[in-house]
N, C-alpha and C positions, 0 to 999 in steps of 0.2 A: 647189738647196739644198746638194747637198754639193759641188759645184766651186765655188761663186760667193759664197754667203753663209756657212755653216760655217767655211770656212778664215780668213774677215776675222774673225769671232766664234765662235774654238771651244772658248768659255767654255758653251756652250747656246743653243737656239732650243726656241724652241715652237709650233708649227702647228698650224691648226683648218682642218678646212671648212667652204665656207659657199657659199652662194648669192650672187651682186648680179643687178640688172637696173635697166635706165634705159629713158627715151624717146628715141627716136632724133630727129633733127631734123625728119622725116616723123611723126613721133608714134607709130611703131612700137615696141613693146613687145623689146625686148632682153632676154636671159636668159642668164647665163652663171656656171658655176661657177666658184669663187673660194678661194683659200689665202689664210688671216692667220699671218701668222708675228711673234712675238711676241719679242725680246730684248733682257734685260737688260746695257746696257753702261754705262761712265763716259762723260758729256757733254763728251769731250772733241775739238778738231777733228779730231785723226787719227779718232775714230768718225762724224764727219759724212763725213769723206772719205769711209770705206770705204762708208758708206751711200749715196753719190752716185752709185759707182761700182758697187753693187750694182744701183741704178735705171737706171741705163747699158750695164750687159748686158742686163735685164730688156729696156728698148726693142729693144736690137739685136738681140737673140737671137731673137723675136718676134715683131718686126716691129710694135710696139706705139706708139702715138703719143706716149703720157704716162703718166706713173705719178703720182698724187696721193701726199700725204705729210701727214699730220697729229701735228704735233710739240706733245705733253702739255708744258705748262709748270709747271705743280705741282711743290709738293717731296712728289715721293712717294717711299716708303722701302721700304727693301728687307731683309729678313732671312733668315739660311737655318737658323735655329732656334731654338728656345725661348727668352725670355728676354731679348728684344735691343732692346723698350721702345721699339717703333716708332710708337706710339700716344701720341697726346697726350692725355691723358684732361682735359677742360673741364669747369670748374666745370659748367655747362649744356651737361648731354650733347647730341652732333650727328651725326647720322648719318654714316656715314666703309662706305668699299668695302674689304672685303677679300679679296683671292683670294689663293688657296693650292692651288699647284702640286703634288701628287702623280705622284712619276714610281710606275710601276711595278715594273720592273724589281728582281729578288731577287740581291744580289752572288753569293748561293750558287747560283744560276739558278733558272729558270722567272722568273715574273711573277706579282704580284700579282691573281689571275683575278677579274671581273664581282661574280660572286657573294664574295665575301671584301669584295670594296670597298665593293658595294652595305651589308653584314652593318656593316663603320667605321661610314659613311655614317647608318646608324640605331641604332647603339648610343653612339658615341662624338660626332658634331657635330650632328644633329639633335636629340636631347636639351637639349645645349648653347642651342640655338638654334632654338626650335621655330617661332617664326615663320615661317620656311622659308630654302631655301638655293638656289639655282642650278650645275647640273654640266655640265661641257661635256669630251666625249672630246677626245684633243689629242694630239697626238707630239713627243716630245721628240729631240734628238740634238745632242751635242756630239763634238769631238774631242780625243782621250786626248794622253800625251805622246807615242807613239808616230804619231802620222797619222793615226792609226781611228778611220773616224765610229764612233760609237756610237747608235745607236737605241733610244726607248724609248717604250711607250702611256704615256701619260699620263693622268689626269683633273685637270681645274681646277676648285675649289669658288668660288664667287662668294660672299659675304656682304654681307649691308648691317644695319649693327649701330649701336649706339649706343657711343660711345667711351669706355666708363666702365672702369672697374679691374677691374669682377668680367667684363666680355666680352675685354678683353686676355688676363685669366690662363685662361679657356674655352678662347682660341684655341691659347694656351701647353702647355695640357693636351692637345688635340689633335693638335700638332706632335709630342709626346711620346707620346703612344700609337700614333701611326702610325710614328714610328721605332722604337720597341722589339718593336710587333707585325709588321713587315715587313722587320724589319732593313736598314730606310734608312740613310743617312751624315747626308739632309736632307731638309727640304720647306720649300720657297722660299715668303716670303708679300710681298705688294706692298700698302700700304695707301695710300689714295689718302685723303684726307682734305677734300679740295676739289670736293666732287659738290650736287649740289640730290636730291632723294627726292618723286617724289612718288607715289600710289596713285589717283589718277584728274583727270577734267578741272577744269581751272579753279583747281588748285593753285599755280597763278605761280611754277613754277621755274623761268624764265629768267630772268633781268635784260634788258630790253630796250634796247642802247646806243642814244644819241643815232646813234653812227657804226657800224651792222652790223657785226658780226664773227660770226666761224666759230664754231658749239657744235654738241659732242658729243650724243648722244642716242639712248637706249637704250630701245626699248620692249620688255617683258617680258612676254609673251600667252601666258595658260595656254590648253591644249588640253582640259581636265574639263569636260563641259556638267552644271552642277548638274540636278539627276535620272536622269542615264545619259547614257554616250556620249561622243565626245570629237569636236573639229572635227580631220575628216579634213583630210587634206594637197591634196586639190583645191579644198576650200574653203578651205583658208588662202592658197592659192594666187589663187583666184580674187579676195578680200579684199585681198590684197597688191596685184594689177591693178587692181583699181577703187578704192580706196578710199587706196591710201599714195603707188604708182609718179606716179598723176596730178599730187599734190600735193606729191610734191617728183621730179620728173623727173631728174633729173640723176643721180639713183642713190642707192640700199641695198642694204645688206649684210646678210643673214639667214644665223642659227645655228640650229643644231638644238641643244637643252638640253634635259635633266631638271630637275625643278624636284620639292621637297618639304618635308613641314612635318607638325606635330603638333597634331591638333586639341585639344578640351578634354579629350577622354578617353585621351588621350595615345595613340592611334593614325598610325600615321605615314601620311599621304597623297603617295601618288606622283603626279605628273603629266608627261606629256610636252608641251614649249613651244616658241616660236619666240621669237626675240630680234634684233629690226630695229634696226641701225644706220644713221645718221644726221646724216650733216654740214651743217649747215643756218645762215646768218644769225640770230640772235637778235633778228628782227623781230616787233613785236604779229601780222603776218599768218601767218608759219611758227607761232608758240605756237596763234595760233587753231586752224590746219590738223591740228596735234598733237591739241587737243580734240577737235578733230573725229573725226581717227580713232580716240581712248580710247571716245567715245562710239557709234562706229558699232561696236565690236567688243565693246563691253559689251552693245547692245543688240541684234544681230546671232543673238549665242553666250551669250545670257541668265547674262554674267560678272558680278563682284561688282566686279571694277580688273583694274586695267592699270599694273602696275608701270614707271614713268616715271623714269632716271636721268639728270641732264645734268652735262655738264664744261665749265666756259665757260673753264677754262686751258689752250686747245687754242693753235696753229697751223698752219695751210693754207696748203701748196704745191702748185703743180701739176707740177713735174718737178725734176730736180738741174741742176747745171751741167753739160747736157747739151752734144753737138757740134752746129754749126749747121744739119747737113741733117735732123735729126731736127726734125720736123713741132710745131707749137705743138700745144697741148692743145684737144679740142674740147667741148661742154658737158657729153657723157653719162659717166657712171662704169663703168666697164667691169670685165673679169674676175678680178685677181690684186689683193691684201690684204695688206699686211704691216703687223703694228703694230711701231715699236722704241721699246722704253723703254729710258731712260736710266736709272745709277744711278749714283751718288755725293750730294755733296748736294742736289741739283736733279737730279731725272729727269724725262727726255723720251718722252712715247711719238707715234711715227708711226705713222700710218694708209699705204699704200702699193695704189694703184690704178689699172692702167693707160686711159686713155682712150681712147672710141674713136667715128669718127664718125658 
């Protein structure tokens, strides 16, 4: 990150961990930890270069076969502060994603600590949006004018909102309380406006093309067992091996996220959740396989839903213009993750994973 990708983009990055695992072509179960690194740049070919050349060390550095790449085609929009009318607000509201990037980092020093963020978190956006919210820890680092990386924790809030005028100016109020309470310059929001939503099986969020193509897909699995308790990490685990890896081999990507919401007595409910990513053909048999597993993990973990996100403005590569003795890509998905999104008027986001046999 900071020899290779910071210096070509050291406008910012943003990193998460995460898990993947695939079927090996033995049918062996693979496991391997994984970085997503997330940046906003202009879609322009000098930024494909530098990205080509980023998956190019990656391979060689490594010793890695392929790196996969999933380029967001949407016009998603970018703002770095209040105000800036990212949202299209439709006659006939439609659900639309929004994240919002909080660095931590205090200009006058220290950081923004757990408890202070968690305190935002249920005074200032969950009120807002009681429905609930998704947060995911993150690192941030860019480089200054002088050469210095800069490091910084981050948390990302996820939203899925309806895109009306009174949830834009929520969001606006919120940008604006987190800079004046933490004395930020910014907090960066990305809204994606081209997602499907759904809350459990049989909802027909994909479009099914006549000609397969590549869609995104976000499963969202609360950890709360209504009556006490929560699904420990061996049985999500185990769930993830028998019931998802089977039925799309080739590999996902799982996050660790908080998730929270306000129920009728305006109590805030915490929960800790898994978040499976999913590059998959838009075929009736991958949506079945979907159902299927909404349904084994609702009935399983006696859940209410299974929050279901897709983006069919995706594209899938399997590597850059790489050198010729670097080996072709093989089926499984393997260790490292990088999303890059685009911004200017068309943004791009990639997925980046290298493959392995």
């Amino acid at each position: 990150m900071d020899t290779v990708i910071t210096p070509r983009f050291p406008a910012g990055l943003t990193s998460f961990d995460a898990e993947g695992q695939f079927l090996s072509d033995t049918g062996a179960l693979i496991e391997e930890p994984a970085k997503v690194v997330t940046l906003f740049v202009e879609d322009t070919p000098e930024a494909e270069t530098a990205i080509n050349k980023i998956v190019t060390a990656y391979v060689n550095q490594f010793n890695q076969e392929s790196v996969l790449q999933t380029t967001n085609e949407d016009e998603l929009k970018v703002g770095f502060r209040a105000g800036e009318n990212l949202i299209e607000n439709d006659l006939v509201p439609e659900f639309i994603q929004a994240e919002l990037f909080f660095g931590r980092n205090i200009p006058s020093g220290g950081e923004v600590p757990e408890t202070q963020f968690q305190a935002f978190l249920d005074e200032e956006i969950t009120p807002r949006f009681p429905a609930g919210l998704t947060v995911f820890d993150a690192d941030g680092q860019f480089q200054d004018s002088t050469g210095t990386i800069i490091e910084e924790q981050s948390k990302v809030v996820r939203l899925l909102l309806e895109d009306t005028v009174e949830n834009e100016a929520a969001i606006d109020e919120i940008i604006n309380a987190y800079i004046g309470e933490f004395n930020q310059e910014s907090v960066l929001l990305a809204v994606n406006e081209e997602i499907a939503v759904g809350f459990g099986a049989g909802e027909d969020v994909i479009d099914n093309d006549p000609i397969p193509e590549f869609v995104q897909t976000d499963l969202f699995f609360g950890r709360n067992i209504p009556g006490g308790g929560e699904v420990s990490e061996e049985q999500f685990q185990a769930f993830l091996d028998l019931e998802i890896t089977p039925r799309f081999p080739a590999g996902l990507t799982v996050f660790d996220a908080d998730g929270q919401f306000q129920d009728s007595t305006s109590t805030i409910i915490e929960e800790q959740s898994k978040v499976v990513r999913l590059l998959l053909e838009d075929t009736v048999e991958n949506e079945a396989s979907l159902n299927e597993i909404i349904i084994a993990y609702t009935q399983r973990f006696n859940q209410e839903s299974v929050l279901i996100v897709v983006d069919e403005d995706i594209e899938v590569a399997f590597d850059a213009e790489l050198p010729a003795d670097i080996p072709e890509p093989a089926a499984g998905l393997g260790l490292l993750a990088i999303a890059i999104l685009g911004t200017g008027t068309t943004l791009r986001k990639n997925h980046i994973l290298p493959l392995k046999r």
